[in-house]
C-alpha positions in Angstrom: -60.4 -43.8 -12.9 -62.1 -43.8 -16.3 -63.2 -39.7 -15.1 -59.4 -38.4 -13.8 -58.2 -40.1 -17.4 -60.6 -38.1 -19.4 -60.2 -34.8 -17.1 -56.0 -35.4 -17.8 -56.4 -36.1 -21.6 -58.3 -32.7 -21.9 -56.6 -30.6 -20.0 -53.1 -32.1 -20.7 -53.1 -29.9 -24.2 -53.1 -26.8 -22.2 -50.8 -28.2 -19.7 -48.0 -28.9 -22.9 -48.5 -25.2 -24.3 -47.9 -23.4 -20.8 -45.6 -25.5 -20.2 -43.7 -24.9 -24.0 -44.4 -21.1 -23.2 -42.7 -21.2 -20.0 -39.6 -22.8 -21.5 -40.1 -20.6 -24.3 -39.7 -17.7 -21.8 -36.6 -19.1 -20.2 -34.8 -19.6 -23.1 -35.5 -16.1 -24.7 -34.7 -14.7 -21.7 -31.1 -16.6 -21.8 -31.0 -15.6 -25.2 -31.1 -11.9 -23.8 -29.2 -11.8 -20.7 -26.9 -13.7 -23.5 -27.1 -10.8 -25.8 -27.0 -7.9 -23.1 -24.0 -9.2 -21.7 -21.7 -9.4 -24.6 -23.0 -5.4 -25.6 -21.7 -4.9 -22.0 -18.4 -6.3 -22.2 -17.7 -4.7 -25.2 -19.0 -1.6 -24.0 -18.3 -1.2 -20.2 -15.4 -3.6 -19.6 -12.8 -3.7 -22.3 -11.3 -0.9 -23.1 -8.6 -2.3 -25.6 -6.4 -0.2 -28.1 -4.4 -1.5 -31.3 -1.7 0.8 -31.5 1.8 0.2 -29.5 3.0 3.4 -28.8 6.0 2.4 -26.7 7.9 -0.8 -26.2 10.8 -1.9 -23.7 13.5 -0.4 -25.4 12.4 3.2 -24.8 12.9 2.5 -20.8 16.4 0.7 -22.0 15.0 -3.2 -21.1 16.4 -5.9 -23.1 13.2 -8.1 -24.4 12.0 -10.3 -26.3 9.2 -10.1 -28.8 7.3 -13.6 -28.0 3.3 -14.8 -29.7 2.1 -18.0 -28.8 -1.7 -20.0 -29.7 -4.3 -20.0 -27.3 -6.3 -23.5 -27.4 -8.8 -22.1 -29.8 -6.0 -21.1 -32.2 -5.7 -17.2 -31.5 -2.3 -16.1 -31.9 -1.1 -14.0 -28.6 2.2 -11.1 -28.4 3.9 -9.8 -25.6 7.4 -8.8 -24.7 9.3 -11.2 -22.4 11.9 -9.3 -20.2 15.1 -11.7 -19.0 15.5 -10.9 -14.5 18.4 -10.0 -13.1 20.5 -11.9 -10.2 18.7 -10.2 -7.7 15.2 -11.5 -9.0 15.6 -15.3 -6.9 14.8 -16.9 -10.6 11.2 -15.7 -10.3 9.0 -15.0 -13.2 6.5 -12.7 -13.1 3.6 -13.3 -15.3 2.3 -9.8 -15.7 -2.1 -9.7 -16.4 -2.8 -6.3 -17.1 -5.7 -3.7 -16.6 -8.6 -3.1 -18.9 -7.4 -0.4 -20.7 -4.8 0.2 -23.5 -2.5 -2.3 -24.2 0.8 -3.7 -22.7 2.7 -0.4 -24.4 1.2 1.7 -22.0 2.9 -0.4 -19.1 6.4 0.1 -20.2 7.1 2.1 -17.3 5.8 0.4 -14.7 7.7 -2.8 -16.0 11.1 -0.8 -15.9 10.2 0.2 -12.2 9.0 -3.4 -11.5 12.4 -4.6 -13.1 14.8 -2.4 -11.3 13.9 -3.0 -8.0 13.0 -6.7 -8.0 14.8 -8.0 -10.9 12.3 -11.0 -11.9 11.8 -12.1 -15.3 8.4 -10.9 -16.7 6.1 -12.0 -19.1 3.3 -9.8 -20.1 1.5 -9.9 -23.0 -2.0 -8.3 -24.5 -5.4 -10.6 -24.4 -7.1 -11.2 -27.6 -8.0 -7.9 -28.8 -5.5 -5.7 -27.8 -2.5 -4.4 -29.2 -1.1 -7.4 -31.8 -3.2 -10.1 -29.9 -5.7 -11.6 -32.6 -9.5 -11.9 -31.7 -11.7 -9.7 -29.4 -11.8 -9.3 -26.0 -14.5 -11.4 -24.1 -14.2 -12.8 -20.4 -13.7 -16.4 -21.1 -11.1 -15.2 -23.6 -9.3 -13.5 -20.9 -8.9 -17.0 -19.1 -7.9 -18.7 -22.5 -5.0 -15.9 -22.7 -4.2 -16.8 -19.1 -3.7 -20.2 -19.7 -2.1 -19.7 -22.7 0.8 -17.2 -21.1 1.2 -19.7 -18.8 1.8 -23.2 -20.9 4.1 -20.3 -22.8 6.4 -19.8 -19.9 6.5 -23.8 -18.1 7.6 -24.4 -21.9 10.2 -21.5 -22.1 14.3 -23.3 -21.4 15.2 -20.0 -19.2 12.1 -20.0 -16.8 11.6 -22.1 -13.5 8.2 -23.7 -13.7 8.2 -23.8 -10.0 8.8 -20.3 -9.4 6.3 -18.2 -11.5 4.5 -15.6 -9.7 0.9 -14.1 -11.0 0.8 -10.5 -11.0 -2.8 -9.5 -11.3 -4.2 -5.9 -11.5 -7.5 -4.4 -11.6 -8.9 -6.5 -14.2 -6.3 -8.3 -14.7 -6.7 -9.3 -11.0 -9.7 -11.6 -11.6 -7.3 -13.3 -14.4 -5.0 -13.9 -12.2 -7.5 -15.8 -9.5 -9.2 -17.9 -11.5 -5.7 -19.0 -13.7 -4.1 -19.4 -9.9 -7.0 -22.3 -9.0 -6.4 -24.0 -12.5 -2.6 -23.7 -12.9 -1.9 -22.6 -8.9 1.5 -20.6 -9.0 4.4 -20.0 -6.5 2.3 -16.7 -5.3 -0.2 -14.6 -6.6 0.4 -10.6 -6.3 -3.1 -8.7 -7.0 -3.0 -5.1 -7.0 -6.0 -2.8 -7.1 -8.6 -6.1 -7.1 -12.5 -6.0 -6.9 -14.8 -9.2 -5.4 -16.4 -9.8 -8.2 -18.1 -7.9 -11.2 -21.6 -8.2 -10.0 -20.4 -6.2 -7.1 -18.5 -3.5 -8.8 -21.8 -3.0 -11.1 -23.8 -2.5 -8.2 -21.2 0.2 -7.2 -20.8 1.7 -10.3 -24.7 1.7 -11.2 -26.4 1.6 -8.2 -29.8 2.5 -9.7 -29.9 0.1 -12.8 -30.6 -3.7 -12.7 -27.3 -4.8 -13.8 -26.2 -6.7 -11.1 -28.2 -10.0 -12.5 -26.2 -9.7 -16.1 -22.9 -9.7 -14.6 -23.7 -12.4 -11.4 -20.9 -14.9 -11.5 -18.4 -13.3 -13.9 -15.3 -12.4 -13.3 -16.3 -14.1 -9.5 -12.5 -13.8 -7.6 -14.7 -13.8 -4.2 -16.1 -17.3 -5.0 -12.7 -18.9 -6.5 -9.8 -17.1 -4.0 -11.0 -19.5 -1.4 -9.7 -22.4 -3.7 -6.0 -21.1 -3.9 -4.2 -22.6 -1.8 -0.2 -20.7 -2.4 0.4 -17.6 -0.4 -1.5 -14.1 -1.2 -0.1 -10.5 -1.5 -3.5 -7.7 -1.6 -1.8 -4.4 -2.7 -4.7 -1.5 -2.7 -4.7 2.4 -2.6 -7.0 3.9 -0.1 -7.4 6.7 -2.1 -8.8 4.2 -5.0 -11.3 6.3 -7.2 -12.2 3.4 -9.3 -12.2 -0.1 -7.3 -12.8 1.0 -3.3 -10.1 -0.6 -0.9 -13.5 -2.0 0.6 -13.0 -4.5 -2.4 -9.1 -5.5 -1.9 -9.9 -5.9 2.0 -13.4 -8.5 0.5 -11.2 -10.2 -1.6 -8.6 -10.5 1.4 -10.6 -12.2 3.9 -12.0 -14.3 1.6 -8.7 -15.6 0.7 -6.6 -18.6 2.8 -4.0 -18.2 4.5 -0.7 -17.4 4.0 -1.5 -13.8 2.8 -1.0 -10.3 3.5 -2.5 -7.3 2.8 -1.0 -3.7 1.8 -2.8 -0.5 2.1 -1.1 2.3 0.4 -2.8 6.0 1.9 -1.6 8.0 -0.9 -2.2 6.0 -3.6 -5.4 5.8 -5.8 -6.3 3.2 -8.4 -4.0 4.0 -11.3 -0.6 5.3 -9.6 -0.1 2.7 -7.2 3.6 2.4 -8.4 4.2 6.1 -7.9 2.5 7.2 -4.8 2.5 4.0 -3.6 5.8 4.8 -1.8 7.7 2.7 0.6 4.5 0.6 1.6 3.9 -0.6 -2.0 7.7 -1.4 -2.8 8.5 -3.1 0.7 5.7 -5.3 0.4 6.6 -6.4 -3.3 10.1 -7.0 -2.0 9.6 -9.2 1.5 7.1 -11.1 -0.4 9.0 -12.1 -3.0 12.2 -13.1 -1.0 10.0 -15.0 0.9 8.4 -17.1 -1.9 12.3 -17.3 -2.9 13.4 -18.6 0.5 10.1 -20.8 0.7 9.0 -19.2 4.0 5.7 -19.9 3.3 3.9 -23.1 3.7 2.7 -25.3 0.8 -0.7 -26.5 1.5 
């Protein structure tokens, strides 16, 4: 006994610096992929742009000019459009792309209003157009929330009937807002899986795949939503392949559907989306209005 106490006492020294460089390691290495990550959202994933160049006026919308707080204090703005009749009392809460800012939508909310006639709110995430702060991922979810509380607050909106419109980016947004806060339906248009698997697809030969496991992670939190689905994805999708709408789909519970648009690409889903894109839009939301769907 007397021997193994003397052998640990000796060797225990060396034992206590591996052991300090190992964690050492671990932690520089977090400090990295920590470090490497935030150069890649900034430089890869958000695309964000100050100036408005267009608001709903010039497509002849009445709106209103809105800003609320996230919970860390950042002040949001976006436009919220009053529905028509025709719209079942539905608000859409509109979670936009990567790119630009919510100017640069003003004409796919004026197509989006004519021919369902829901209210919408859409706004810019923190570091976009008016929207304090700077874009990060966990930001994006803030906003979410934030737009949300907004609208269950709002006198003129149904809290039991808003509807998450997701697309591209704004997809995952809408999926991980829809376990927290789950809506009447969730609409996601042009979608990917996850971001690990779009960097594998969009840098195949560079080890990016580890910085970006389990962010933006829709094919891991779809399966927790539990209020009907509507996939909406161009075949001709230069950006985000259909292959990732269809993941996302089966992944998902049921009730859902899934819309395949053959003319349509990633950015002009509204234009060449034709008959398919609008048909789908419209059953599903006179459905959610009728409450054809089950509520699980």
């Amino acid at each position: 006994m007397h021997g193994k106490s003397a052998n640990w006492r000796r060797f225990s020294p060396v034992a206590r610096i591996l052991a300090a460089a190992v964690i050492g390691l671990i932690l520089g290495l977090a400090v990295l992929m920590g470090f490497l990550w935030t150069q890649l959202e900034s430089k890869f994933i958000f695309f964000p742009t100050r100036e408005l160049e267009f608001n709903p006026s010039h497509a002849a919308l009445a709106y209103e000019d809105v800003a609320f707080v996230t919970e860390k204090g950042r002040m949001l703005h976006g436009w919220f459009i009053p529905g028509t009749s025709g719209g079942h009392g539905i608000t859409w809460l509109w979670l936009h792309g990567n790119g630009g800012n919510i100017s640069h939508r003003v004409e796919d909310l004026a197509m989006i209003h004519h021919r369902l006639g829901v209210h919408i709110l859409i706004f810019d995430y923190q570091g976009y157009g008016r929207s304090e702060g700077k874009p990060t991922e966990k930001g994006t979810y803030q906003d979410a929330r934030a737009a949300v509380e907004y609208l269950v607050n709002k006198p003129d909106v149904d809290p039991e009937k808003i509807v998450y419109f997701g697309r591209s980016l704004g997809s995952a947004v809408a999926v991980n807002l829809a376990v927290e806060k789950p809506p009447l339906g969730l609409v996601l248009v042009s979608p990917f899986s996850s971001l690990e698997d779009m960097a594998r697809l969009s840098y195949p030969f560079l080890p990016v795949g580890w910085l970006t496991r389990g962010r933006y992670d829709s094919i891991s939190q779809i399966p927790s939503v539990k209020r009907p689905v509507l996939i909406v994805h161009g075949l001709l999708d230069e950006t985000v392949p259909v292959a990732q709408g269809m993941k996302l789909f089966d992944a998902a519970n049921e009730p859902k559907r899934f819309q395949a648009l053959p003319a349509a690409a990633h950015n002009d889903t509204q234009s060449r989306g034709g008959s398919g894109y609008w048909n789908s839009l419209e059953r599903f939301m006179a459905d959610l209005a009728k409450d054809e769907f089950p509520r699980n």
